[in-house]
C-alpha positions as CSV (number, residue, x, y, z in Angstrom):
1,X,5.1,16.1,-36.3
2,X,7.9,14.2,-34.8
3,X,9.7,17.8,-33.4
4,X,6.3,19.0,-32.3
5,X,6.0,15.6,-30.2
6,X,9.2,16.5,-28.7
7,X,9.1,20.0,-27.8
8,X,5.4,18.7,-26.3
9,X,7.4,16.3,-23.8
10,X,10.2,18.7,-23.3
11,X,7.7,21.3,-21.9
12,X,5.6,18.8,-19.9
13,X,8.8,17.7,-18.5
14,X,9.7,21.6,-17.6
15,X,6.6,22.1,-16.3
16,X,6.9,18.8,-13.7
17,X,10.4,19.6,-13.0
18,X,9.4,23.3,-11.6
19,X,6.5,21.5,-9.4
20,X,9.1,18.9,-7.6
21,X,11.9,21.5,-7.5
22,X,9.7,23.2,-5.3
23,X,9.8,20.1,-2.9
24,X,13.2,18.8,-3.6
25,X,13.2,17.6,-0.1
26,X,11.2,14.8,-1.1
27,X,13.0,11.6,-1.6
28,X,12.5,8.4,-4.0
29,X,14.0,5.0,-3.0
30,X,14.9,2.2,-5.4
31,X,14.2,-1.4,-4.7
32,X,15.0,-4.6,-7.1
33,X,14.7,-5.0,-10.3
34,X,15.0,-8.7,-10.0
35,X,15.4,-11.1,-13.1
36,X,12.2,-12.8,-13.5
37,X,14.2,-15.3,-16.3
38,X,16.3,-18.2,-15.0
39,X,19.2,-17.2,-17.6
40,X,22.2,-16.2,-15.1
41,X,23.5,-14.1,-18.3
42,X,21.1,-11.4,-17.7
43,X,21.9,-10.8,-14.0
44,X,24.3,-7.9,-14.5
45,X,20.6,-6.2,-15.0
46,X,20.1,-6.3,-11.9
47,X,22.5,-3.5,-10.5
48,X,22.3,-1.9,-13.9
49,X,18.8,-1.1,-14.2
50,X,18.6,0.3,-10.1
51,X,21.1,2.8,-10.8
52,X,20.5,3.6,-14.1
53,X,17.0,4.9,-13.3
54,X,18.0,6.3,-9.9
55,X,20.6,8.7,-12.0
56,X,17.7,9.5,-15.2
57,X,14.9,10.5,-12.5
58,X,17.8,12.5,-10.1
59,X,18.8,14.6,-13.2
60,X,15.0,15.0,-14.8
61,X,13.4,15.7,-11.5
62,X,16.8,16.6,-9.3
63,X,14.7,15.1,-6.6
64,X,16.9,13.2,-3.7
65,X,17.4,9.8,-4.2
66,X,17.9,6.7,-2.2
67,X,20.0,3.9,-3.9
68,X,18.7,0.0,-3.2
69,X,22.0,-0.4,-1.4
70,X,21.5,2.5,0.6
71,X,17.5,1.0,1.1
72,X,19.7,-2.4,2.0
73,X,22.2,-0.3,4.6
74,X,19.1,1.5,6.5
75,X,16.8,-1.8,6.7
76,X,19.6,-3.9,8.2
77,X,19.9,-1.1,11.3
78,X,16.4,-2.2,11.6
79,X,17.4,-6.1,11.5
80,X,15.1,-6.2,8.2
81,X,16.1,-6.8,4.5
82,X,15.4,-5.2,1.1
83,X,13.1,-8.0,-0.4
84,X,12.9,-8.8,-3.9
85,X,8.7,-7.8,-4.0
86,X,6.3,-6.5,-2.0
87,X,3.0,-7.2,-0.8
88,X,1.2,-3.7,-1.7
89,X,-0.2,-3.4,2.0
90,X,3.3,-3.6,3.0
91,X,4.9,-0.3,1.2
92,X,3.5,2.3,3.6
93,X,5.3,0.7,6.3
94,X,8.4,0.1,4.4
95,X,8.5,3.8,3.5
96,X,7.8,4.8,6.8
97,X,10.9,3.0,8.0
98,X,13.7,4.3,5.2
99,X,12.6,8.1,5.0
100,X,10.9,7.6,1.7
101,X,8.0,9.7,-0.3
102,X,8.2,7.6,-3.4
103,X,9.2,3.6,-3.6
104,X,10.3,2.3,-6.9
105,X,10.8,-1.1,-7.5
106,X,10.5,-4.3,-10.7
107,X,11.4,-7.3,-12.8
108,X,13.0,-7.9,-16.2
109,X,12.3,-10.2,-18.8
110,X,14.3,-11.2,-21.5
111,X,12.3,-11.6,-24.7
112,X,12.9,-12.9,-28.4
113,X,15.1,-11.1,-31.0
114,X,17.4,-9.2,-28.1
115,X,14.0,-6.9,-26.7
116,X,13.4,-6.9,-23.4
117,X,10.4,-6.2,-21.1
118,X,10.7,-4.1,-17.8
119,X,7.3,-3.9,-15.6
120,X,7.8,-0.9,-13.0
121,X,6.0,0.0,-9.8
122,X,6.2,3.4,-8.4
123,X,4.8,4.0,-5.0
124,X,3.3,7.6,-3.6
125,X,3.4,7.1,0.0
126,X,2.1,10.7,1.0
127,X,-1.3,9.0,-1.4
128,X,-1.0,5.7,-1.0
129,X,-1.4,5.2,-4.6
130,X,0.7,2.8,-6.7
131,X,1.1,3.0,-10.8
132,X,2.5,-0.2,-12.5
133,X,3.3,-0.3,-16.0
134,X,5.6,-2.0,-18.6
135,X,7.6,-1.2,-21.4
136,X,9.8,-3.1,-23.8
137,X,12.9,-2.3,-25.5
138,X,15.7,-3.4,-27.4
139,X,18.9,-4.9,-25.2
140,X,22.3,-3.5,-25.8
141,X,21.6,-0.7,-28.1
142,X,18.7,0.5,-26.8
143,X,19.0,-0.4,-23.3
144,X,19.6,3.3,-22.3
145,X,16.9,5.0,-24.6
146,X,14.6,2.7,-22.6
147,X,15.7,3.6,-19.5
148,X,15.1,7.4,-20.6
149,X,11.7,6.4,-22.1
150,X,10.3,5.1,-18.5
151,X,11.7,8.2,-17.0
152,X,9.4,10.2,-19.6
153,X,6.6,8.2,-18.7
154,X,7.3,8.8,-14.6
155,X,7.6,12.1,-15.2
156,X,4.4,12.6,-17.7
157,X,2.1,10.4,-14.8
158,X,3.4,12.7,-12.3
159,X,2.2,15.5,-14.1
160,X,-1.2,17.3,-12.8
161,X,-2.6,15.3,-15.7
162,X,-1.7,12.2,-14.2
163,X,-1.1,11.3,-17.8
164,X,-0.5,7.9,-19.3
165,X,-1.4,6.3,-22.7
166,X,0.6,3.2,-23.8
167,X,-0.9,2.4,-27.2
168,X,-2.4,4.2,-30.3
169,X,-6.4,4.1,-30.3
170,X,-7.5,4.0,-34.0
171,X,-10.6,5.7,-35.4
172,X,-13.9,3.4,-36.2
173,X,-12.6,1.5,-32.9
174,X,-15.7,0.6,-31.4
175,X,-16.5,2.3,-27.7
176,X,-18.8,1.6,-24.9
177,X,-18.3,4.7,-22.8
178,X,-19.0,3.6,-18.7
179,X,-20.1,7.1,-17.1
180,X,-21.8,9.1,-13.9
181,X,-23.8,11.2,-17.0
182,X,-26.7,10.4,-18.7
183,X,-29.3,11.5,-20.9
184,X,-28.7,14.8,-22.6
185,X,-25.4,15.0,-20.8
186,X,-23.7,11.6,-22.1
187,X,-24.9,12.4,-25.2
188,X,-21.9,15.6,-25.6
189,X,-19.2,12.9,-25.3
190,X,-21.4,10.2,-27.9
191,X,-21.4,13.3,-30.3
192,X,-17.7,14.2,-29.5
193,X,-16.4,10.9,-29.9
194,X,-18.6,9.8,-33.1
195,X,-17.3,13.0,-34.5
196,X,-14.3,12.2,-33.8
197,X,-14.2,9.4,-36.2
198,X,-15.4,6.6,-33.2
199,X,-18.1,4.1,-33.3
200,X,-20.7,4.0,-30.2
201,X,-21.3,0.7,-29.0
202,X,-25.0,-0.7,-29.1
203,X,-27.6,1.8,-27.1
204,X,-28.7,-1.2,-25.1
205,X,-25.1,-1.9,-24.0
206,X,-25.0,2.2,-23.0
207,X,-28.0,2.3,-21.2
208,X,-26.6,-0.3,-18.8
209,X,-23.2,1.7,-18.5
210,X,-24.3,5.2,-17.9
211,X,-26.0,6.6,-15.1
212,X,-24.2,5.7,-12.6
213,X,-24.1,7.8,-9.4
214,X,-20.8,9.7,-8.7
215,X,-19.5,7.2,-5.3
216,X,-19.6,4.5,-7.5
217,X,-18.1,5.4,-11.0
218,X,-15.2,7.1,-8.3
219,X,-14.2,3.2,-7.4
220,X,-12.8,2.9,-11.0
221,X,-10.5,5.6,-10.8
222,X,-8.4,2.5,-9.9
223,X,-7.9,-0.1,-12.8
224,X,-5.8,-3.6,-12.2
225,X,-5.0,-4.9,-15.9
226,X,-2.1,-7.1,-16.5
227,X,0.6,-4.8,-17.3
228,X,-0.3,-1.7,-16.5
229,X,-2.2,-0.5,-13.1
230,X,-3.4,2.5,-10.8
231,X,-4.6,1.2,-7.7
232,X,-4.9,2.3,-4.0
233,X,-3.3,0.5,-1.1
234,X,-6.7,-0.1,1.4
235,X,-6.0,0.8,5.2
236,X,-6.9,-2.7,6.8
237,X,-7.6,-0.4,9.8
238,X,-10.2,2.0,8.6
239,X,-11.9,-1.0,6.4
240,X,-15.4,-0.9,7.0
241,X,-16.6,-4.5,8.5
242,X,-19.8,-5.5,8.6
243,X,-20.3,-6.5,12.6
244,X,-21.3,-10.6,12.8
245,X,-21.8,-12.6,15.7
246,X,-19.1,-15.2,17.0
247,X,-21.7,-17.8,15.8
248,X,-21.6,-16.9,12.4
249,X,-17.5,-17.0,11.7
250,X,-17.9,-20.6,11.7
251,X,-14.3,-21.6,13.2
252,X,-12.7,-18.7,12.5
253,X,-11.2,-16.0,15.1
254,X,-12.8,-12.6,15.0
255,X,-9.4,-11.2,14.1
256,X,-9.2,-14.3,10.9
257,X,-12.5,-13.3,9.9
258,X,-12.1,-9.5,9.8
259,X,-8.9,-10.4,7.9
260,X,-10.7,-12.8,5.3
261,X,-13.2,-10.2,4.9
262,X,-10.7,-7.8,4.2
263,X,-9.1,-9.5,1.4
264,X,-11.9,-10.8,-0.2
265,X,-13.4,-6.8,-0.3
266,X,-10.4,-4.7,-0.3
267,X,-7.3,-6.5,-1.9
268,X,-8.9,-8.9,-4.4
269,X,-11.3,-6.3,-5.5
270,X,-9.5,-5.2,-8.9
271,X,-9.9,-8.9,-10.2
272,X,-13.9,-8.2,-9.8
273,X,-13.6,-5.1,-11.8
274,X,-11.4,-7.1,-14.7
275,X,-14.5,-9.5,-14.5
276,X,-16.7,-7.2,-14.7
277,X,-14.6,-6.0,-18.3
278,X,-14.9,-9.5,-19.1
279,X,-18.5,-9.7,-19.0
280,X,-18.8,-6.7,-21.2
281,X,-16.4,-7.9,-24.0
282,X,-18.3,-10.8,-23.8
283,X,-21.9,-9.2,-24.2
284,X,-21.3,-6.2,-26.0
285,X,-19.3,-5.8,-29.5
286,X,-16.8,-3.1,-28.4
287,X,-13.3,-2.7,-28.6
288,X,-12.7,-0.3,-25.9
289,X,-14.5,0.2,-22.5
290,X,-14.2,4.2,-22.0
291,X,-15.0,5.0,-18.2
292,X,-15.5,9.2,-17.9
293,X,-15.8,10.5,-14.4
294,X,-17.1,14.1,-13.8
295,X,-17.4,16.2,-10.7
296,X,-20.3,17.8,-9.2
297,X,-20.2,20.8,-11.4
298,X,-19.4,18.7,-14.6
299,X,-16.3,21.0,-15.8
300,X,-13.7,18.6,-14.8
301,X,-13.6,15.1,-15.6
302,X,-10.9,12.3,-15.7
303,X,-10.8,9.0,-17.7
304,X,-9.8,5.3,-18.4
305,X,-9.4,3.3,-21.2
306,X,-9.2,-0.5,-21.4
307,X,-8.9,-2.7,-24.4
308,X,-11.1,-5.3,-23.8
309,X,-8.6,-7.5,-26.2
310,X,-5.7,-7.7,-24.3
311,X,-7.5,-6.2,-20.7
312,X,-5.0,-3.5,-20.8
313,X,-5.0,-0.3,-19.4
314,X,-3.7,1.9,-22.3
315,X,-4.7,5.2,-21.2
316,X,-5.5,7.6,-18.0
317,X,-5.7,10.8,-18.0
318,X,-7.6,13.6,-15.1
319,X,-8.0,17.8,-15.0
320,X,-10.1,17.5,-18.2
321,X,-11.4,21.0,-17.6
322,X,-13.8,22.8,-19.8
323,X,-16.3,25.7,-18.8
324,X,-19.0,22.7,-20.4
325,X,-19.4,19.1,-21.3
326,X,-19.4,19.7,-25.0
327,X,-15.6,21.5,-24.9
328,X,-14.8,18.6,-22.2
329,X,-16.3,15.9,-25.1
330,X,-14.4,17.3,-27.6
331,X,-10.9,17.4,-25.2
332,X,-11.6,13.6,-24.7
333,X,-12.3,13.0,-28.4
334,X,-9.0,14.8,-29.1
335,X,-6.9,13.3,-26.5
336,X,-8.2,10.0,-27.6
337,X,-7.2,9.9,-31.2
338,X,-3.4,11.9,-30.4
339,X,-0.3,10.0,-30.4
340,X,1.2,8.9,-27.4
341,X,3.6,11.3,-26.3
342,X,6.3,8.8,-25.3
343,X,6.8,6.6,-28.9
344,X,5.2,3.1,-29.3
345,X,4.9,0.8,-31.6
346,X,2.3,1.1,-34.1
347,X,2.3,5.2,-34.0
């Protein structure tokens, strides 16, 4: 099992190689990976964990690569600095200013019994997209097997798949599946995933789930959760404002009030959605909120899994293609109850 497992990340790692070769004029750049501990011992991390990933992403993808002190050299031409974090809405203009396609950036923490915990953010400027995730390993000896590990996971999310899965999901976990199908329809992935070994949550917490139209169940494409994440960076810009009259911004500017609005709507929306997850963990008995999104001709679908638990994104996954919604069930089923491809605890 475990050679199969290999071989399986060996070819998806082939097969994403041979896509970015084909662009190897793209370039990533490396920010800080800042100590988020106040134990000076564990500053050497710092430069370590920069280059180390720089090097494991240049020889898996041989895609160019910026070094943070080369980020450093081209912002201070500019009379700017590398910061230690970013503001989201402030990558695409960072990227715009070193020569960048991809931004990576994080922190450390130092945890009990010598593990540590790295949270990553990768940045796709040409999408505006940003993934954030974490993983923990063991300091010292397994500090570079780590360092590989988040390379795998880089390199298995930048797979046409877009594939990510952080944690096992056991049979009989219980499932409320969120979804743009209903009726008949919705009713291939119930039978897929009860097959499958899965319990459905309550009808009555269903029927408020499914049947959504296809604009909406599109806005959770994009998850916020607590360690891991898939958002979009909104173009304050194109943000659609709803036009008011100078008599209803109550003190404000018209520029402060286009601005409030925009961070209420745009930036702070992900914490509505994790309320909204909230709400259903607290009404419904279910483990697991499954969101499925399919096209307009139903043969390709992507999803998302939270684990209303912890509130953690623990898997995404899209090009679930099948000529019909039963094979597509059956390929969510499946993909559900695998292993993760990249090893975790508990598996």
């Amino acid at each position: 099992m475990k050679k199969r497992t290999a071989l399986k990340i060996v070819l998806i790692l082939l097969i994403t190689l041979a896509a970015y070769s084909a662009e190897a004029s793209q370039k990533i750049a490396f920010g800080h990976f800042t100590n988020a501990s106040k134990d000076l011992n564990y500053d050497y991390l710092e430069t370590m964990f920069p280059n180390s990933f720089a090097n494991s992403i240049k020889n898996t993808f041989g895609i160019k690569i910026i070094k943070n002190k080369k980020v450093e050299s081209l912002l201070k031409k500019k009379n700017l600095k590398l910061e230690r974090s970013y503001k989201f809405q402030e990558l695409p203009d960072l990227c715009d200013k070193i020569g960048s396609d991809f931004f990576v950036w994080g922190s450390f923490s130092p945890l009990p019994d010598k593990n540590i915990k790295i949270d990553i953010n990768f940045y796709m400027a040409d999408s505006k997209k940003i993934f954030t995730f974490s993983n923990t390993g063991k300091l010292e000896v397994e500090i570079f097997k780590l360092v590989d590990r988040i390379t795998q996971i880089l390199a298995l999310f930048m797979s046409e798949d877009m594939f990510y899965k952080s944690a096992f999901i056991p049979k009989n976990s219980r499932i409320a599946v969120m979804s743009n199908l209903s009726g008949d329809e919705l009713n291939y992935i119930y039978i897929s995933l009860m097959n499958a070994g899965y319990e459905i949550a309550s009808t009555n917490a269903n029927s408020l789930l499914s049947g959504i139209d296809r604009q909406l169940i599109e806005r959770c494409l994009y998850i916020s959760s607590k360690d891991n994440s898939y958002d979009f960076i909104p173009d304050k810009k194109s943000s659609r404002v709803l036009a008011e009259s100078q008599e209803g911004i109550k003190g404000d500017t018209p520029l402060m009030y286009v601005n409030r609005l925009y961070d209420n709507f745009e930036i702070h929306y992900f914490k509505t959605k994790m309320d909204v997850m909230e709400r259903i963990a607290r009404f419904y008995n279910a483990d697991l909120v499954l969101i499925v999104g399919l096209n307009k001709a139903k043969n390709n679908a992507w999803v998302r899994c939270i684990n209303l638990k912890t509130r953690e994104l623990i898997w995404m996954q899209s090009n679930i293609t099948a000529s019909n919604l039963s094979l597509i069930g059956k390929k969510i089923a499946d993909n559900m109850g695998s292993k993760t491809l990249v090893p975790v605890k508990g598996q």
